[in-house]
N, C-alpha and C positions, 0 to 999 in steps of 0.2 A: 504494500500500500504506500502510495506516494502522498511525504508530507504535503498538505495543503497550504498556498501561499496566496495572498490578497495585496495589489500593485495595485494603486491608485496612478494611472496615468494623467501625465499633463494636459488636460483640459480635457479629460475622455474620461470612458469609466472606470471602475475597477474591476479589474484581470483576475479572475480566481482561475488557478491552477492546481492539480491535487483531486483527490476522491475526496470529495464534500457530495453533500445534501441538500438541495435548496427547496423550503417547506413555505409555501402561504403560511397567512394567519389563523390557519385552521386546520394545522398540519398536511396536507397534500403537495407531493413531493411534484415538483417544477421534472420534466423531461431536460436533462442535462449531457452535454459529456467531460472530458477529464479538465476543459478549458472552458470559460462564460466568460461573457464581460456583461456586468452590473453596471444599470444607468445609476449614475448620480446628478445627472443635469435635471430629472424631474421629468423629462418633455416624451420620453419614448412611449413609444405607442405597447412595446410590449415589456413594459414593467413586468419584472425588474430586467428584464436581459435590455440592456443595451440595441436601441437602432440605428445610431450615428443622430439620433436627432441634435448631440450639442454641437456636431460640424457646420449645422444651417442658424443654433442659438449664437455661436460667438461666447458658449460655456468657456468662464476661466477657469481654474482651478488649480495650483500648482501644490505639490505638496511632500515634503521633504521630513524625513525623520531630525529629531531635537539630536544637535551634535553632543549634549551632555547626557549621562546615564539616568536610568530611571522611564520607567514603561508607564505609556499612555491604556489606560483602563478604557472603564465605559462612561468615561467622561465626556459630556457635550460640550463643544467650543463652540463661540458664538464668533462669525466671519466678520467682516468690517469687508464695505463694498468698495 
């Protein structure tokens, strides 16, 4: 079984890679395979998977791990536009 990994691309979705499972809110497992990309832009028609819809929004998003130690939880950060 291949560790699963989650890439937030520059102004695109997030890359999951890895045997994962992707469940609605009501447990029912999404048709997947070993690779997805997750809309974060909000606009895709087929939430959660990725359409390219943020190549027509002009989606930013740039986002880099903290250079000092210490792990981001399930903490929500609030963006500044």
């Amino acid at each position: 079984m291949k560790h699963a990994t989650i890439t937030p691309t520059d102004n695109g979705p997030y890359i999951v890679e890895g045997d994962v499972t992707l469940l609605d809110a009501e447990g029912n497992a999404f048709e997947t395979t070993d690779t997805i990309a997750l809309c974060r832009c909000g606009l895709s028609a087929t939430k959660p998977l990725c359409d390219g819809s943020h190549e027509k929004t002009y989606f930013n998003a740039i986002n880099r791990a903290p250079s000092t130690s210490g792990a981001i939880g399930s903490q929500a950060f609030a963006s500044t536009p």
